[in-house]
N, C-alpha and C positions, 0 to 999 in steps of 0.2 A: 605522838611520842617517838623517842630515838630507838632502834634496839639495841639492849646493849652488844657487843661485840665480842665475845667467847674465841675466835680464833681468826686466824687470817684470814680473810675476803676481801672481797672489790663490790663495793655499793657501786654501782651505777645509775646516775641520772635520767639521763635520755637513749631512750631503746630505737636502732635498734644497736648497741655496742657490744662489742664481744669482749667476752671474757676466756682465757687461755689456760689451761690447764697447769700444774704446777710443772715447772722445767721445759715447758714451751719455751721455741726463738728457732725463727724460720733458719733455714740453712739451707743450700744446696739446690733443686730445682724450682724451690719459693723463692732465692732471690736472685735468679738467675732472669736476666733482661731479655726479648727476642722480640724482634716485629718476622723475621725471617722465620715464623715456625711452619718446620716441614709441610701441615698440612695442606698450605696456600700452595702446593705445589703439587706436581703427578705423581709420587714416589710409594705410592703404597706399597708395593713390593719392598719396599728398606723400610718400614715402620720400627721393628724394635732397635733401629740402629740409627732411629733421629739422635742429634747433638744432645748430648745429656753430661750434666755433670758426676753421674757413674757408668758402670761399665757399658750399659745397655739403658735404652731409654723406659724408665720407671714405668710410664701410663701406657706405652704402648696398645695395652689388651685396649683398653680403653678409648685410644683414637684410630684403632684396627679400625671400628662399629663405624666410627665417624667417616673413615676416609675410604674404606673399602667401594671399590666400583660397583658397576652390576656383576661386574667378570674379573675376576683378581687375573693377575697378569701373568701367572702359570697357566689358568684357564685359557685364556687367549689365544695362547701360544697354542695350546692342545685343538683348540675349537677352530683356528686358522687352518690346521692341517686336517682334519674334517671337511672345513670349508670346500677345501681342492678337489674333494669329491664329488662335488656340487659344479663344478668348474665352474665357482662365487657366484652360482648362481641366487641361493641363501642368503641370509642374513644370519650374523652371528651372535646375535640374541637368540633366532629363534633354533640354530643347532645347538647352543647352550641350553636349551629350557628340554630341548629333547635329549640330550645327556647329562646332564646334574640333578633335574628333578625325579626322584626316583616314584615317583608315584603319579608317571608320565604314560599316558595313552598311548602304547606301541602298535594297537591292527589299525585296519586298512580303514578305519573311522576316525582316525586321529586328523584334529582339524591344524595341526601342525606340518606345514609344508615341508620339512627337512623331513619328518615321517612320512606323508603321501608323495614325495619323488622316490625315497626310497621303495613304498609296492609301486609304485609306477614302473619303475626300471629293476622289480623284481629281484632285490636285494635282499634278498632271506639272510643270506652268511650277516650280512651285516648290521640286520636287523637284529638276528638273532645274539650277536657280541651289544647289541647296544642294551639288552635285557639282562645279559649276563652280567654288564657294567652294573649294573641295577643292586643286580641281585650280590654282587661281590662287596658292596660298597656297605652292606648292614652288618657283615664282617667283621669289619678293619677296625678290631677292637682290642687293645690287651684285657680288659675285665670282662672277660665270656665263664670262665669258669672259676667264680670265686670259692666253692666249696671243694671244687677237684674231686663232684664226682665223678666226670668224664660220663654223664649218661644226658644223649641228648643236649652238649652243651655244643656251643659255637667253635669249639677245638674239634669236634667228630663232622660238624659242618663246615669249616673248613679245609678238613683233610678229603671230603667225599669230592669238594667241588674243587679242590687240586686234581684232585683225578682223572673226576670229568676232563678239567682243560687241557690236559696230559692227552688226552685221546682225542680232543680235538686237534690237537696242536700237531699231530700224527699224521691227520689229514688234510689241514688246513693248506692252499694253498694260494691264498691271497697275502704278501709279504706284509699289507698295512694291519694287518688283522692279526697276522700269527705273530707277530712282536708286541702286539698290544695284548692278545690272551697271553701273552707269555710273561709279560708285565704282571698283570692278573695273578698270575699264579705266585710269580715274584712275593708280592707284596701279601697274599694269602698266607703263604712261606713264612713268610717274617713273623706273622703275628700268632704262626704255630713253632715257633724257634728251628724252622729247619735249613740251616743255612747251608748244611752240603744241598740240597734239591736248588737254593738260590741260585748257587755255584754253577749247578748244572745249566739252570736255566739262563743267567746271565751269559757266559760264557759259547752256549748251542744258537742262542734266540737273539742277541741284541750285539753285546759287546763290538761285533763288528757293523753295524748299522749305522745309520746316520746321525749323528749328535743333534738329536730335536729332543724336544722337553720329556718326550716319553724317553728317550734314553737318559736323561740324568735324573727321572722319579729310580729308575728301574737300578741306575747306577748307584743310588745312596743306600737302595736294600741290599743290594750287594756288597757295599763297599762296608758299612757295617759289621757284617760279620766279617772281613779281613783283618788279620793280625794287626798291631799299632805300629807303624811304620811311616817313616818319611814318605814312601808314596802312597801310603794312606790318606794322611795330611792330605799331600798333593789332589789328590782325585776329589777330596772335601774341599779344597780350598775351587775344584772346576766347579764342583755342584753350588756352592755357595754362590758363586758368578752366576751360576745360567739358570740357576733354579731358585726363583724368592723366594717358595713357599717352604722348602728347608733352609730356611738360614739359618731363622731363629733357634731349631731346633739342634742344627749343626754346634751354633757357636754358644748353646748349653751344655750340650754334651758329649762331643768330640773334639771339640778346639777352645776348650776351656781355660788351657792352663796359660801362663803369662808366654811361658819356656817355648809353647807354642809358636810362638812370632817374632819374641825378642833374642837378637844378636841374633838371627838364623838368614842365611838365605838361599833360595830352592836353587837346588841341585840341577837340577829338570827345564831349562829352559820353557818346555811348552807351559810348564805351569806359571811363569814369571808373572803375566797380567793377575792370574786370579789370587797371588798370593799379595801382591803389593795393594790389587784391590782391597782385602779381609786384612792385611795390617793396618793401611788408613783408615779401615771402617773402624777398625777396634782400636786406634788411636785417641787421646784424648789431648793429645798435644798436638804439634806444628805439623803440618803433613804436605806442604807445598813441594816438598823434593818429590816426594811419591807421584803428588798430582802432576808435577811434569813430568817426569817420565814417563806416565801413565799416556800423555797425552803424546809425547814425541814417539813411541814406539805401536801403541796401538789407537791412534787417531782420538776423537772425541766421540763418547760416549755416553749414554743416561748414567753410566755408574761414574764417569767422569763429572758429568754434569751435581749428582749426589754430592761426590767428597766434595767440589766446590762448593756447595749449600754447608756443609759441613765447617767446612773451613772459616764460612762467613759467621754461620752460630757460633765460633768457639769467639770469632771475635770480636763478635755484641757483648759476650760476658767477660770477656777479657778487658773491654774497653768502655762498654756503654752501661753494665753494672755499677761502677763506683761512678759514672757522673750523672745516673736517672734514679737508681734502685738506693744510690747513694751505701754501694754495701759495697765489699770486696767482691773478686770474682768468686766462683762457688768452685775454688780447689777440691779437690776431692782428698778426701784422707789428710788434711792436713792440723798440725797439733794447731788449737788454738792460740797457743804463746807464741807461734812464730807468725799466725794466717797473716798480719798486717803490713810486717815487714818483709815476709816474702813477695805480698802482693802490690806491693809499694814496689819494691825493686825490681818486679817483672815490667812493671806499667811503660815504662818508658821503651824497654826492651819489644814492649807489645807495637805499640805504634809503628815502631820499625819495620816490624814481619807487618802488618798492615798493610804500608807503605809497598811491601818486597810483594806482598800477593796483590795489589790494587797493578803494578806493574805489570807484572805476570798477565793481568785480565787483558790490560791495554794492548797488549803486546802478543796476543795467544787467544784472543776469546775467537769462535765461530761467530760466522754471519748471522742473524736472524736466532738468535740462542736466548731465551726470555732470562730462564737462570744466569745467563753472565752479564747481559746486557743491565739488570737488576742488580747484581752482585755491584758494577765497578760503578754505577750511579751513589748505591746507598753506603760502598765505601767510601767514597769520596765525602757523602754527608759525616761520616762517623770521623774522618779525620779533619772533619770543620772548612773541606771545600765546597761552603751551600752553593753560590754559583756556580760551581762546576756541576756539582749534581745534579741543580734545577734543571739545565740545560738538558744533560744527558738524562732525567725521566721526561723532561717535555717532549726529549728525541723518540723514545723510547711508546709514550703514549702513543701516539701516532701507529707503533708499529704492529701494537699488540692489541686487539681489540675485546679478548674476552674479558667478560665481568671478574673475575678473580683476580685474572692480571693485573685489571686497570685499578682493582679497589688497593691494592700491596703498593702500586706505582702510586695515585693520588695519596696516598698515605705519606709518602717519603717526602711526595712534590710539597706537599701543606707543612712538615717538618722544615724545609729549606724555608719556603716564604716567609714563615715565623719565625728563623733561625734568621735571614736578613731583614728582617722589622719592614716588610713587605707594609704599605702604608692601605691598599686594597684589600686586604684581609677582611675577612667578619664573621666573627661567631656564628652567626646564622648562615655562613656561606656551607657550613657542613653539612652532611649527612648522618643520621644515626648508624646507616647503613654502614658508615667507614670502621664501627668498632667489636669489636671482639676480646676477649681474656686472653685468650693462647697469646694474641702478638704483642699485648701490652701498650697497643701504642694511643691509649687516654693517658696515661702515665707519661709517656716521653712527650705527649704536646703537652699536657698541663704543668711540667718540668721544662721546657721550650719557653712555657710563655714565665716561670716563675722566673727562667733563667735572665729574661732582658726586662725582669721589675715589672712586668706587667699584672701584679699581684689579680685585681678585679678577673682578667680573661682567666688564668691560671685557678682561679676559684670556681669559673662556673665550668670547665674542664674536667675540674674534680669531681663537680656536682656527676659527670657522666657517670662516672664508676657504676653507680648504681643503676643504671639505665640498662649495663650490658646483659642479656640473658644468660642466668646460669649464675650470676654477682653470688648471690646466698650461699650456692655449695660450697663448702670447707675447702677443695682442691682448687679451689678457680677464686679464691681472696689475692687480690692484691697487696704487698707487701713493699712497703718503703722507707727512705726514712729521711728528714729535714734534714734541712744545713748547718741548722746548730744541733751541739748535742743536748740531746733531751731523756728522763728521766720516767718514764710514763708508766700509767699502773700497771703497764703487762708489758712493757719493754721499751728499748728504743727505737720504736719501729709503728707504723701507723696503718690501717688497716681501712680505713674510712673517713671519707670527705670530710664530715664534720668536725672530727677532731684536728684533721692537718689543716681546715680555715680556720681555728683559733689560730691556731701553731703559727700562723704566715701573715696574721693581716692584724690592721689596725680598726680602729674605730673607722675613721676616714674608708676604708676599702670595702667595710661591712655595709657603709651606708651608698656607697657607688655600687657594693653587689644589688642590695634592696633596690634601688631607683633602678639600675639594668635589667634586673628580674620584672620589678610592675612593666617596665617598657616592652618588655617580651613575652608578657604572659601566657600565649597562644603559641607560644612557637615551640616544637618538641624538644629542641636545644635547652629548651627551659625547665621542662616539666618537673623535674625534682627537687628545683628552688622554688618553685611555684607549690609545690606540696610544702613545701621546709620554708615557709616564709615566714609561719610565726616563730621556727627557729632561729632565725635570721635576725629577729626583732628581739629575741632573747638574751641570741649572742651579744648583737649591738648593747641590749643593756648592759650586760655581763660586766663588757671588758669597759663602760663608761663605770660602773661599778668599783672594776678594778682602778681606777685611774681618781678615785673621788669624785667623781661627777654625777651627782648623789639623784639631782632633779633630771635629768638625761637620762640617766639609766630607770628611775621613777617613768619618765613620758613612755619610754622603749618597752619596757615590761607592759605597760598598759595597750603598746598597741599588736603586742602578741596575744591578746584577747584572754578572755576566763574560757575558754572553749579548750586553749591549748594547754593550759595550765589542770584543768578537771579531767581533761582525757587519759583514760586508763591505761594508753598506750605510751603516757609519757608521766612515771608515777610520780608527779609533783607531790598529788594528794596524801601518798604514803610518808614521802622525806620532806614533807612543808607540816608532817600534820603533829608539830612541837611548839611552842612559844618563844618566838628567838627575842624576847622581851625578857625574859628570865634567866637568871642564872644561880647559882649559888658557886659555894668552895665544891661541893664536889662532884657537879653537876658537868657533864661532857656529853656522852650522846647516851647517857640513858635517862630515864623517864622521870620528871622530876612534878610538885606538885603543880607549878605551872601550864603545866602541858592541856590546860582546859582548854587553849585557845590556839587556835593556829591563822596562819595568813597565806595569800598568794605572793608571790614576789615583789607584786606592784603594790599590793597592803601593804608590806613590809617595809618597801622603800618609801611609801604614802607615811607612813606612822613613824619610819626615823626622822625622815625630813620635821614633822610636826615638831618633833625635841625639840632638834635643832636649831630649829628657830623659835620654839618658846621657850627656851633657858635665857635668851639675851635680853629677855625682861622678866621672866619669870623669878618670884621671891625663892621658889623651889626648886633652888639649881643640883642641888646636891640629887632632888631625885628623879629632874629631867639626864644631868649628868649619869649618874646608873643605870637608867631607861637604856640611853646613847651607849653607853659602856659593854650593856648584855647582849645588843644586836651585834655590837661590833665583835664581840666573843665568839656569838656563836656562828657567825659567819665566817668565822677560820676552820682553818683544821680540826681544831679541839670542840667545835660547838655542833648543835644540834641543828644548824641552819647551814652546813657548808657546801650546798651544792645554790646558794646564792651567787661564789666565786669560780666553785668546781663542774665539772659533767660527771666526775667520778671522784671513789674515796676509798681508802684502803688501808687497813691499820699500819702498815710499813710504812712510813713516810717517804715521798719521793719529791724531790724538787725540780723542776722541770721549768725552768727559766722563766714563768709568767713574769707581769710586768710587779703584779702583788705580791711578790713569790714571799718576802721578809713579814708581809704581813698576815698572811695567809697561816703561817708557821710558828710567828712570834705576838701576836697579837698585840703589839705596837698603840694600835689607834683606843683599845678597851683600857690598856693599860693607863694611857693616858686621859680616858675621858675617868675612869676609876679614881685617878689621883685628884682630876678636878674635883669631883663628889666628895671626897676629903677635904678637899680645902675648903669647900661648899658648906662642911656638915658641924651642928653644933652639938653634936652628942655622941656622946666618948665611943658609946657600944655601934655607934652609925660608922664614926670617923674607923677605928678599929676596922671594921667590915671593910669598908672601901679602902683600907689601906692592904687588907690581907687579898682581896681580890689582885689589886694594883700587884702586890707581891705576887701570887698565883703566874699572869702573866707575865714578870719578871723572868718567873723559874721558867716559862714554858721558854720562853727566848732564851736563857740559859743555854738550857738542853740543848736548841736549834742552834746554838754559835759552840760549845761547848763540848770538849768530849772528857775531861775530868771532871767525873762527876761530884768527886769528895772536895775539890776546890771551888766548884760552881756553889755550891751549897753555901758557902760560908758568906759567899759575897751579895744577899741580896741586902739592898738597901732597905726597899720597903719592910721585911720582916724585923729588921734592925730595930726601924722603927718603932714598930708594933712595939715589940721587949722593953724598948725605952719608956713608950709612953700609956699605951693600955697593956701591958702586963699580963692582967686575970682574963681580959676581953682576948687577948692573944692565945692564950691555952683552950678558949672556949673553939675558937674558929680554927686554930690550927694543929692544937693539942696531936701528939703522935704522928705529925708532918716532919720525916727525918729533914728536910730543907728549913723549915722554921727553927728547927731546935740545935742546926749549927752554925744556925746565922747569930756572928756577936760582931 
């Protein structure tokens, strides 16, 4: 039986399908396009400042884990200058592992080399700062005294082991060590609010020093407590430059505001690069002026190198959003009454700056530079010069040989070849290896192949989706949406293979995917249609179904097996287990006396077909005709049988262009076999019945063409009839129906 339906939901057919919470509709870095996402690249140090459609990039925290080295690149920098002590003799893993792990074997047993040169060459001072590092690092906490008793808390152990280094720092006179305890204490300072002893100590110990990484840690606790001032800014805008591990921190809570960077510019010459740098980065629009300048006065750099990756992400979504994701670009802030038409009227504007930065590359890129040599190939793909592009990644391959590179470069080259209907192509010529969620690019080739009609390859493309590791999480769904617009239970937008292969194909394409899939069954290209192949045989019936091809869609159901049909993971048995043989007047999707019997879909279509053809001899046409009439009922919208047509159902009505779309909603075909049954019937209380069904689906078609409801009323034919010629049989079946009773 049906259940009945008490409030808005979404039935769904075949699992596994998502359903969307009420006022879901992706936006923003859901349908934002990138095969260029930052992480295919070295830029860990700029993580919260990948291209994002807001101010800073949303997941950040989240691809820190993924993309972080063994040695984040402030480390580096720190462990290099270490290194010098060794005169490289070390390796800088293993000086890392002897300063950052604090729970690191320091005496003369340590099987760590950068430890045993040190007692070799009798390095006590130095040993001994490397334990202090240790011991300062359990510190650097603002939640030490959350009760403020001050007894025994991390603020009285703070303030002692300031002291200490104060009397070290007295006698010290090794210059790498007393700037580094003096640091030490710096940053100790900070997290007991005492910014005059910073002062002190910035100012005695470092400020005149050499500008390496330990001077710009030492410079942001300092700069900190200074007044809010232009060369505040300024000295944040150096530390942002040369020190990644404050950026993020910086451009939280010190360079926050807009007033910050717009209409401003530095006073200060020396600060020029680091300010133009942190306005491009916090740019969300054109920054090519910046990047040349950037490049004409202080040569080419990794932060150079950055905003160009930059520059490229803003113009995937500016450009390759509306013709992959098929959505506008992901504006930020913008009212939805205008998103369309402003992003119409950039588009053209976009291409141009495209054009002006694709120039720029040719005309400016360094030798041997993977990020530009990358950048001016995949622009070129994105302004539709595949040729030009194939050439420059074929150049390109050759030059760069790591596995990362080559995977982002073979990715673009397979875009071109299928972008020139490349006639050596083949499905199986791929790799699973080539896919991932971040870059999106199953999307852009199964959109590649949908784009030159190659509907079959574009199907089994999609089939990947589901392949990629990580598919399932909520953050990593795929969001798109067709060519025509569509109408769908949870929007216009499509989320999974199987729904966009109804969406895209015919009969003809379902039955070329089936043959392609049996002919590859082994191959991992295939694997998902090789699992979904009684789905496949389903769909095939489906949409022979939708078309009237009543013994076709009968064979197709049949050869999707009772295996797939009884499987619990696909609840046929739950939405099949009604009588689509039955109906009455008030009979929709709840539970009616008929409901003793249920069928598979291949029953279904086995036992309509039977009518079918035994009404054209049969004496009993009137009640083969009815039989015919209640499946074809309940296989719309309205009936207890409608995921015969649909994969989902939802009290809202939505229309979404199938090819049955009129019938599906008006029940056309019941109405009509209804009226035959009538003409069929010798008795008055029969004829009446099949006239007032026949009417029923009248009103429901009504409704579906109709939006005046008190004029729709008046005009059904069949009930007309009814009043004219059964009368009393009219009040029995329709009695207190406001549509019978203002039809004259």
């Amino acid at each position: 039986m049906k259940i009945s339906i008490i409030c808005i939901s979404i039935w769904l057919l075949l699992l596994p399908t998502r359903i969307f919470s009420c006022g879901y509709y992706p936006y923003g870095e859901e349908t934002r396009f990138t095969l260029f996402h930052p992480q295919n690249f070295d830029f860990d140090g700029f993580t919260p400042f990948f291209y994002s459609t807001y101010f800073y990039y949303a997941n950040y925290q989240e691809d820190i884990e993924k993309l972080q080295p063994e040695i984040a690149e402030d480390d580096m920098k720190n462990v290099l200058l270490w290194q010098q002590l060794t005169e490289k003799k070390i390796g800088v893993k293993t000086i890392y592992r002897a300063l950052y792990q604090s729970d690191f074997d320091l005496t003369n047993a340590s099987k760590n080399e950068f430890i045993k040169q040190l007692h070799r060459e009798q390095k006590k001072d130095v040993l001994k700062y490397i334990a202090y590092v240790h011991k300062a690092s359990l510190l650097n906490t603002y939640h030490s005294d959350p009760w403020e008793k001050n007894d025994e808390s991390d603020v009285q152990l703070r303030s002692g082991s300031i002291q200490e280094i104060q009397q070290i720092l007295e006698k010290e006179n090794n210059p790498f060590l007393k700037r580094r305890y003096a640091f030490l204490a710096m940053r100790l300072a900070f997290y007991n609010s005492q910014h005059d002893l910073i002062e002190h100590l910035w100012k005695k110990y470092i400020s005149q020093t050499e500008k390496d990484i330990v001077y710009y840690w030492a410079m942001y606790y300092w700069n900190v407590g200074t007044p809010d001032s232009q060369d505040r800014d300024n000295r944040f805008y150096e530390i942002f430059y040369h020190a990644s591990g404050k950026r993020q921190v910086i451009r939280s809570n010190y360079l926050y505001g807009e007033a910050k960077i717009e209409g401003k510019e530095v006073t200060n010459p020396l600060y020029e690069k680091e300010f133009l740098f942190y306005k491009s980065i916090r740019n969300t629009s054109r920054t090519l002026g910046e990047i040349k300048l950037l490049q004409k006065k202080y040569g080419n750099t990794k932060e150079l190198d950055f905003l160009l990756l930059r520059e490229v992400n803003k113009l995937e979504d500016w450009l390759v959003s509306p013709k992959i994701i098929l959505d506008q670009p992901a504006i930020y802030n913008m009212d939805s009454c205008c998103y369309s038409e402003v992003a119409n009227i950039l588009y053209p504007m976009d291409v141009q700056y495209a054009k002006e930065v694709l120039q720029f590359i040719k005309g400016n890129k360094p030798k041997n530079n993977y990020v530009w040599d990358l950048s001016e190939g995949y622009l070129n793909y994105l302004l539709g010069n595949f040729g030009t592009s194939k050439v420059q990644i074929q150049r390109a391959l050759k030059k760069y040989k790591h596995k990362k590179k080559q995977k982002l470069l073979n990715q673009i080259l397979i875009l071109n070849r299928v972008a020139l209907r490349d006639p050596s192509i083949r499905l199986n010529d791929f790799s699973m290896d080539e896919f991932d969620l971040q870059n999106k690019f199953v999307l852009a080739l199964a959109k590649q192949f949908e784009k030159n009609k190659q509907i079959v390859e574009a199907m089994v493309v999609y089939s990947w989706i589901e392949s990629v590791p990580g598919y399932e999480e909520y953050y990593n769904w795929m969001v798109w949406k067709g060519e025509r617009p569509i109408n769908n239970y949870w929007g216009d937008f499509f989320t999974e293979y199987k729904d966009y292969i109804d969406y895209i194909s015919g009969p003809k394409e379902i039955e070329r995917l089936i043959q392609l899939t049996k002919k590859h069954m082994d191959h991992p290209n295939f694997k998902i249609l090789k699992r979904d192949l009684p789905f496949l045989y389903d769909l095939l019936g489906t949409k022979h179904l939708r078309r009237g091809h009543y013994k076709t869609a009968q064979i197709n159901f049949k050869k999707a097996g009772a295996n797939y049909y009884n499987d619990d993971e696909n609840p046929f048995n739950y939405y099949l287990s009604a009588n689509p043989f039955y109906a009455d007047i008030n009979s929709f999707h709840r539970k009616t006396k008929g409901d003793t019997l249920s069928y598979t879909k291949e029953q279904i279509m086995k036992k309509l077909l039977f009518h079918l053809e035994a009404v054209k001899t049969s004496k009993k046409k009137s009640y083969h005709y009815n039989l015919i009439a209640n499946c074809f009922f309940n296989m719309t919208y309205h009936g207890n049988s409608w995921m015969m047509r649909r994969r989902a159902w939802s009290q809202e009505k939505f229309h979404n262009g199938m090819i049955d779309e009129k019938e599906y909603h008006q029940a056309n075909l019941a109405k009509n076999y209804y009226y035959k049954a009538y003409l069929n019937s010798h008795q008055s209380d029969s004829s009446a019945y099949y006239l007032a069904m026949a009417g029923k689906c009248e009103d429901l078609r009504q409704k579906d063409v109709y939006d005046d409801y008190y004029d729709r009323t008046r005009y059904n034919s069949y009930y007309k009839k009814i009043k004219l010629k059964y009368e009393d049989w009219g009040e029995i079946f329709l009695g207190g129906c406001y549509a019978y009773d203002q039809a004259n």
